[in-house]
C-alpha positions as CSV (number, residue, x, y, z in Angstrom):
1,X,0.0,0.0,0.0
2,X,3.1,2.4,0.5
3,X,4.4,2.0,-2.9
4,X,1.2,2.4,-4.5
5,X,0.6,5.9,-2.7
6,X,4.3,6.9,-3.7
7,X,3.5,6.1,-7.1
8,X,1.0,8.0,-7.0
9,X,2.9,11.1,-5.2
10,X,5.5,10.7,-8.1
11,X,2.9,11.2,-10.7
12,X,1.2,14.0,-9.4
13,X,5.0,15.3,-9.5
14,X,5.6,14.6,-12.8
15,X,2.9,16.4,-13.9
16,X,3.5,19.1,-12.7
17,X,7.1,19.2,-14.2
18,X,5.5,18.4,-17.5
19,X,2.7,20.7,-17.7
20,X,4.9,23.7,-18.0
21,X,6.8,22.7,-21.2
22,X,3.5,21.2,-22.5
23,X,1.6,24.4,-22.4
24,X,4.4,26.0,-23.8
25,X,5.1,23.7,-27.1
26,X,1.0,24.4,-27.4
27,X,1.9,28.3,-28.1
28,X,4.4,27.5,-31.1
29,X,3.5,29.1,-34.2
30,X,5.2,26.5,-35.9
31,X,2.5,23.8,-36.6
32,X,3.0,21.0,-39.4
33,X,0.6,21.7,-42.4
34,X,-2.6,19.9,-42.5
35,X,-2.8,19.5,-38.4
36,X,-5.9,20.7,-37.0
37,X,-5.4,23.8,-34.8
38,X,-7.8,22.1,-32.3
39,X,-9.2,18.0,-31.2
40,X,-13.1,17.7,-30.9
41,X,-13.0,15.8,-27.7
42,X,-16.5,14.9,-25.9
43,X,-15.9,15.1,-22.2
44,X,-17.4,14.3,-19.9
45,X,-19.2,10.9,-21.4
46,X,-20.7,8.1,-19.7
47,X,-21.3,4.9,-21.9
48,X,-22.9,1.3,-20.7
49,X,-24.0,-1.4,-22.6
50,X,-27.9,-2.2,-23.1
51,X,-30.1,0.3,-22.2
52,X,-29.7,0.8,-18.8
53,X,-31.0,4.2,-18.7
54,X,-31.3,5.0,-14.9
55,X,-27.7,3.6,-14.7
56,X,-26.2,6.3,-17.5
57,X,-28.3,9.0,-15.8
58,X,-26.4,8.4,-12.4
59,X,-22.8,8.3,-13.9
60,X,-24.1,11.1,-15.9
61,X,-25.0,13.0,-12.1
62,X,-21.5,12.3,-10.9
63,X,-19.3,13.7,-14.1
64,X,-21.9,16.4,-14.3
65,X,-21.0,17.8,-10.7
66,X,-17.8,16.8,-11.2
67,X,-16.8,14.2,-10.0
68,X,-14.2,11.5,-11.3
69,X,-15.1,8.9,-14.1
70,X,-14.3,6.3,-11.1
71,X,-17.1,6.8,-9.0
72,X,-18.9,7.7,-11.8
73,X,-19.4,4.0,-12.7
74,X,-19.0,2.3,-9.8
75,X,-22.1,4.3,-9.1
76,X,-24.0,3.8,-12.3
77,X,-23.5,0.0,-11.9
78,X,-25.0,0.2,-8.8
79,X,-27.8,1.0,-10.1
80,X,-28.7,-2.6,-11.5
81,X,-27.3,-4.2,-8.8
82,X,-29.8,-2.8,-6.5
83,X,-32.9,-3.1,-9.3
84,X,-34.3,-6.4,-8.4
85,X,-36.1,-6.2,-11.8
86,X,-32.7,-6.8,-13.7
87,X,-32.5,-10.8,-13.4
88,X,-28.8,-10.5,-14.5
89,X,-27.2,-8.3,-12.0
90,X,-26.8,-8.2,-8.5
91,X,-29.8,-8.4,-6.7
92,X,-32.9,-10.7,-8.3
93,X,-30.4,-11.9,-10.3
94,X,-30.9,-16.0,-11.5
95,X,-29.1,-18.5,-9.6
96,X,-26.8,-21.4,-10.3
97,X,-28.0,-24.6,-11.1
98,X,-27.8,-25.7,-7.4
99,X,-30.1,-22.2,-6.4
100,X,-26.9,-20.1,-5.5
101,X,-26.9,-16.7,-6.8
102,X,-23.1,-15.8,-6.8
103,X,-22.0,-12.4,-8.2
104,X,-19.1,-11.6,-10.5
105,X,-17.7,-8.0,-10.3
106,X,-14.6,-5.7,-11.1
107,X,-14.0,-2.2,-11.5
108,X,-10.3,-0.3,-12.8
109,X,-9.6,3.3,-12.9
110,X,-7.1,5.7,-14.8
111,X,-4.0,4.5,-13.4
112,X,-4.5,1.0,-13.8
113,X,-5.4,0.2,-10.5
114,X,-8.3,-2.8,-10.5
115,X,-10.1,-4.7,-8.2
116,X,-12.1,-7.7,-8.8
117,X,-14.6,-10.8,-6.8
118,X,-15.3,-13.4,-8.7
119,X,-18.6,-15.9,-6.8
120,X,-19.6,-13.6,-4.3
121,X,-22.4,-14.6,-2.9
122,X,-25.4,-12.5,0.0
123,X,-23.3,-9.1,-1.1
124,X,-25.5,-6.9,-2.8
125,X,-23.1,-4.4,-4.3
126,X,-19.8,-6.8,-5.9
127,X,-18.5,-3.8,-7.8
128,X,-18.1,-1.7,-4.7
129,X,-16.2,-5.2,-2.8
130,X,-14.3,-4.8,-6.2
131,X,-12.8,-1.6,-5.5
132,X,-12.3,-2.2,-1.7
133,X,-10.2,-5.1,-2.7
134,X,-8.4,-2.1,-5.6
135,X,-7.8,0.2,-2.7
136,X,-7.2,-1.6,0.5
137,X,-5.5,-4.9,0.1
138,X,-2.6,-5.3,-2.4
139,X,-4.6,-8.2,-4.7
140,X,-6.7,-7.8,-7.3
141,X,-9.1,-10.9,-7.1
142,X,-10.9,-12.6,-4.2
143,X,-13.1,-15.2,-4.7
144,X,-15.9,-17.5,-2.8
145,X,-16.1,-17.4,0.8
146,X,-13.0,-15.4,0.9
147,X,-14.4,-12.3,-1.6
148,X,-17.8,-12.3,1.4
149,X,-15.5,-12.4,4.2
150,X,-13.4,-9.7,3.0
151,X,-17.2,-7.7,2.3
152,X,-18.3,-8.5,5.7
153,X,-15.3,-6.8,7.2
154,X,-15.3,-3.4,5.1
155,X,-18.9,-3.3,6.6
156,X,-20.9,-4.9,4.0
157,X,-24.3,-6.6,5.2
158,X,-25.6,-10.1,4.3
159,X,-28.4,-10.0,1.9
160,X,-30.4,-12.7,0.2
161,X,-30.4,-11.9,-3.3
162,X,-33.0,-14.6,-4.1
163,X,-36.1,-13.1,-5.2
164,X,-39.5,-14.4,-4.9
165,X,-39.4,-14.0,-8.7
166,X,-36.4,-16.2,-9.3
167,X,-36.7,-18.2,-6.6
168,X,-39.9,-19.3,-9.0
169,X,-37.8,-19.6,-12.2
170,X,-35.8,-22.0,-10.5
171,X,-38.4,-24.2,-9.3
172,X,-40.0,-24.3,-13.0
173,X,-36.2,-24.4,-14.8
174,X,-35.5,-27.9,-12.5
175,X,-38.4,-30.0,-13.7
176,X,-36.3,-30.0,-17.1
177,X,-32.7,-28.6,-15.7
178,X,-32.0,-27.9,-19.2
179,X,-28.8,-25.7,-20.0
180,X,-28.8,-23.9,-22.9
181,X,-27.4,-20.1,-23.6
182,X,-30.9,-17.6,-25.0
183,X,-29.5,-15.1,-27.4
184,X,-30.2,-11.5,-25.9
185,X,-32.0,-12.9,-23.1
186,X,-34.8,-10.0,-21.7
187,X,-32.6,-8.3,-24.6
188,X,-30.0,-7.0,-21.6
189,X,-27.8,-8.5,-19.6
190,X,-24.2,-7.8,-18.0
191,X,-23.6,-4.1,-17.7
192,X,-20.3,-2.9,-18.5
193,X,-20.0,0.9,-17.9
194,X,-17.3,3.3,-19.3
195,X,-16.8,7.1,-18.5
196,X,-14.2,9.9,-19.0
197,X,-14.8,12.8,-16.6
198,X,-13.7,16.9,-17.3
199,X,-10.0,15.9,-16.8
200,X,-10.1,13.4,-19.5
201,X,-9.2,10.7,-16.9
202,X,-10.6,6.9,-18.3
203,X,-12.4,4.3,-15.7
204,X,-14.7,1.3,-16.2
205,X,-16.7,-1.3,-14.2
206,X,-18.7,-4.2,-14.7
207,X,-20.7,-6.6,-12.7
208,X,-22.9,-9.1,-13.4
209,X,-24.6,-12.8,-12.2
210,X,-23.4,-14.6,-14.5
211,X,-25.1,-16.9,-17.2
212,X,-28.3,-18.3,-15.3
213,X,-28.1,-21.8,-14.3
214,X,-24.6,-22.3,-14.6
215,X,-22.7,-24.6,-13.6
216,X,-21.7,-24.3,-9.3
217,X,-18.5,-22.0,-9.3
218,X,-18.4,-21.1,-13.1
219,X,-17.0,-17.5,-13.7
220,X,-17.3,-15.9,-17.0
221,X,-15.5,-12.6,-18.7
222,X,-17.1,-10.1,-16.4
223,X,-14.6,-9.8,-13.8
224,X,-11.8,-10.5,-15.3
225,X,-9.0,-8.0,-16.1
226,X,-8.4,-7.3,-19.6
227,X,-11.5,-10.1,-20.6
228,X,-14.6,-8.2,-19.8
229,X,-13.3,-5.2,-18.9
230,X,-9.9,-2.9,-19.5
231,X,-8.8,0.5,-19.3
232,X,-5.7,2.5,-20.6
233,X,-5.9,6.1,-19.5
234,X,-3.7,7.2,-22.8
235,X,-6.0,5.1,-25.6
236,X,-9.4,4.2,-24.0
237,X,-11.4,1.3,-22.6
238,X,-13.4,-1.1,-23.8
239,X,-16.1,-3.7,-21.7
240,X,-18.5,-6.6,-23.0
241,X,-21.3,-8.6,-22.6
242,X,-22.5,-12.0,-23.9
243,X,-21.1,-15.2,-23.5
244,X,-18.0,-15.0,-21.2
245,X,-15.8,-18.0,-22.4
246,X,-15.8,-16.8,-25.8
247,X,-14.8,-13.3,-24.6
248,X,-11.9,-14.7,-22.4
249,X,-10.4,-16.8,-24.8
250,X,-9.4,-14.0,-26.8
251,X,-8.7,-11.7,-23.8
252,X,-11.7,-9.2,-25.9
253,X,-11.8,-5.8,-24.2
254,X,-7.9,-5.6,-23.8
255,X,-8.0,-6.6,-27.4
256,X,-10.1,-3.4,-28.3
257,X,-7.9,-1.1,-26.1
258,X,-4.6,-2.3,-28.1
259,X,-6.1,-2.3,-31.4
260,X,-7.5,1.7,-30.8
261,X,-3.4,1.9,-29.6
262,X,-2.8,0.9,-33.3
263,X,-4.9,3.7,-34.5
264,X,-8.2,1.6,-35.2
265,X,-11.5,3.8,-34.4
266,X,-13.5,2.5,-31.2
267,X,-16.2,1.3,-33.9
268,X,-13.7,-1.0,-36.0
269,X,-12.1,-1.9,-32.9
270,X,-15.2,-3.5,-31.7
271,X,-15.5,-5.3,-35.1
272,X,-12.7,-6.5,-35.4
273,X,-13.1,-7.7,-31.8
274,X,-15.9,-10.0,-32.6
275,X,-14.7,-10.7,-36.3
276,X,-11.7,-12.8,-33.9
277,X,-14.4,-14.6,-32.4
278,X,-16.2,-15.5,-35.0
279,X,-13.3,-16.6,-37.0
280,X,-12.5,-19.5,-34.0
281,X,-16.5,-20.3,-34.3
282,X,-16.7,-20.3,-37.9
283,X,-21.1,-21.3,-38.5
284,X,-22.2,-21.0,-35.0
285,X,-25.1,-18.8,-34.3
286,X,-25.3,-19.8,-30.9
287,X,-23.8,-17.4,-28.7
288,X,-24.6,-13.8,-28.2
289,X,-21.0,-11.1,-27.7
290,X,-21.4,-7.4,-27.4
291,X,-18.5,-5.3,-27.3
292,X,-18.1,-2.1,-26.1
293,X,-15.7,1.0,-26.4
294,X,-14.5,4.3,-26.4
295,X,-11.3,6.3,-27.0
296,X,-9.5,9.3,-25.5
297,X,-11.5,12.2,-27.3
298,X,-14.8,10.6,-26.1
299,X,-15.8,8.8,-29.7
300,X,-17.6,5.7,-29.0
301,X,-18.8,2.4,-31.1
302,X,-20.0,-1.3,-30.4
303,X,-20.5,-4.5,-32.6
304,X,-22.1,-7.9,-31.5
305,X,-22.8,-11.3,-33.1
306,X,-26.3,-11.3,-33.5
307,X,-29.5,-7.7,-34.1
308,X,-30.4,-6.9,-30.4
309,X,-27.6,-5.6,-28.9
310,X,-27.4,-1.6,-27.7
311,X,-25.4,0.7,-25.9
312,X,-27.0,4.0,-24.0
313,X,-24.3,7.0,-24.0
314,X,-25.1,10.3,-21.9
315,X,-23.0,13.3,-22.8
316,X,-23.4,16.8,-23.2
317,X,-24.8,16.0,-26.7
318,X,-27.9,14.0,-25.3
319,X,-28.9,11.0,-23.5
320,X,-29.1,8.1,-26.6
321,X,-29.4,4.2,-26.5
322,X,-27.4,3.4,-29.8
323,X,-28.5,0.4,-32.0
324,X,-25.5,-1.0,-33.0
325,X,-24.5,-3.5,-36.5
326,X,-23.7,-7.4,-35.9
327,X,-21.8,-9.7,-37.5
328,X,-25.2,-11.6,-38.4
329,X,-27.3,-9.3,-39.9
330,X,-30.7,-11.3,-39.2
């Protein structure tokens, strides 16, 4: 914990030692030909995927009274954790095939800091464990028992996050206790959230309960580093949603981030993204991916597998849920 506050002291320094021969080399009058004298850059912007709208407009709260694209979406997140209506997130959501309801969350902010639980279970709020474990331990994941434990002790309450209305999907799905993935299921379902606050600074967060029915102890892409979620401060971030093995086997959101490094928009980073996928499942059809992304001046785009898939985006422009193309087109 001591190195990472002095590495955070000797960036704050650094800046500061920078900023005065940056502002400078701004003033030159001697600017290459064909270089626009300014950047359009859309700031502050708040992006999730499907149309969480409530969850946009709280991010959107934060950034607008500025505050910092970190709390920004570990707030907006909490939104559907705590909507017992959303049957894929946090609270309500479906359980395991053995009538668990275990929560997979992680969170990573503009430095590179990230925090993560992976089967969390009677915690209401993962994504906020997820950052305790960011800023008070020096891990990144906790898991099981040990992920609740650690809750319990930052002050967290036990909560049954069984709902009267799953709890009854449960009953009716083990008469058959058939597994099978639904394409766009209730057309939403993990939410990934991205934002860039007034300083330009880059964080994202994403929680979800996983694919219903799963297998006890399954963990998808949702809380894993770099899989359904990663940030770079200097390029962008990227998040997704869908079926998590196929996103981790091709590490998808850190992917996106390296391929907008190479100079690739956020929109044909996201296609080429899934384009990867689909070239390892060459004919299937039956798997849902969304991905997710944005870049350093604030432009955003997403691309999925199959129609269905959206993304809400809350900036000064508007508040928008954005249809996005997929690979299949029907």
């Amino acid at each position: 914990m001591q190195r990472r506050k002095f590495l955070k002291k000797s960036g704050l320094t650094t800046a500061g030692l920078m900023s005065a021969p940056v502002l400078a080399s701004c003033k030159t009058e001697n600017k290459p030909e064909n270089t626009p004298a300014t950047i359009s850059v859309t700031k502050p912007i708040a992006i999730c995927t499907w149309n969480f709208v409530n969850a946009t407009a709280k991010a959107w709260e934060v950034l607008e009274n500025d505050g910092n694209a970190l709390d920004a979406v570990e707030q907006g997140v909490m939104v559907e954790e705590a909507d017992v209506n959303n049957e894929t997130v946090g609270k309500g959501g479906r359980p395991d095939r053995d009538g668990n309801v275990t929560l997979d969350a992680c969170i990573m902010d503009k430095d590179g800091n990230c925090g993560s639980v992976v089967y969390i279970q009677n915690i209401e709020h993962p994504v906020s464990v997820a950052r305790k474990v960011m800023e008070e331990t020096p891990h990144i994941i906790l898991a099981g028992k040990g992920a609740e434990q650690f809750a319990y002790e930052q002050g967290f309450k036990k909560e049954d996050l069984l709902t009267e209305s799953t709890r009854k999907q449960y009953e009716e799905w083990k008469k058959t206790s058939k597994y099978e993935t639904t394409i766009n299921i209730e057309n939403h379902d993990t939410i990934g959230m991205l934002a860039i606050d007034k300083n330009g600074d880059i964080a994202g967060a994403c929680t979800t309960s996983g694919m219903a029915y799963k297998v006890a102890g399954r963990v998808g892409d949702s809380p894993i580093i770099g899989a359904g979620l990663y940030v770079d401060n200097e390029v962008g971030g990227a998040t997704a949603t869908g079926v998590g093995e196929e996103v981790i086997r091709t590490v998808g959101s850190f992917l996106i981030v390296e391929l907008m490094r190479q100079g690739k928009s956020p929109q044909e980073a996201c296609e080429e993204g899934v384009k990867r996928i689909m070239k390892k499942n060459e004919g299937r059809k039956d798997f849902q991916i969304g991905f997710l992304a944005v870049n350093k001046k604030g432009e955003t785009g997403g691309y999925c597998v199959h129609p269905g898939f959206t993304y809400r985006e809350y900036s000064e422009n508007g508040h928008e849920n954005r249809q996005v193309q997929s690979f299949y087109t029907g």
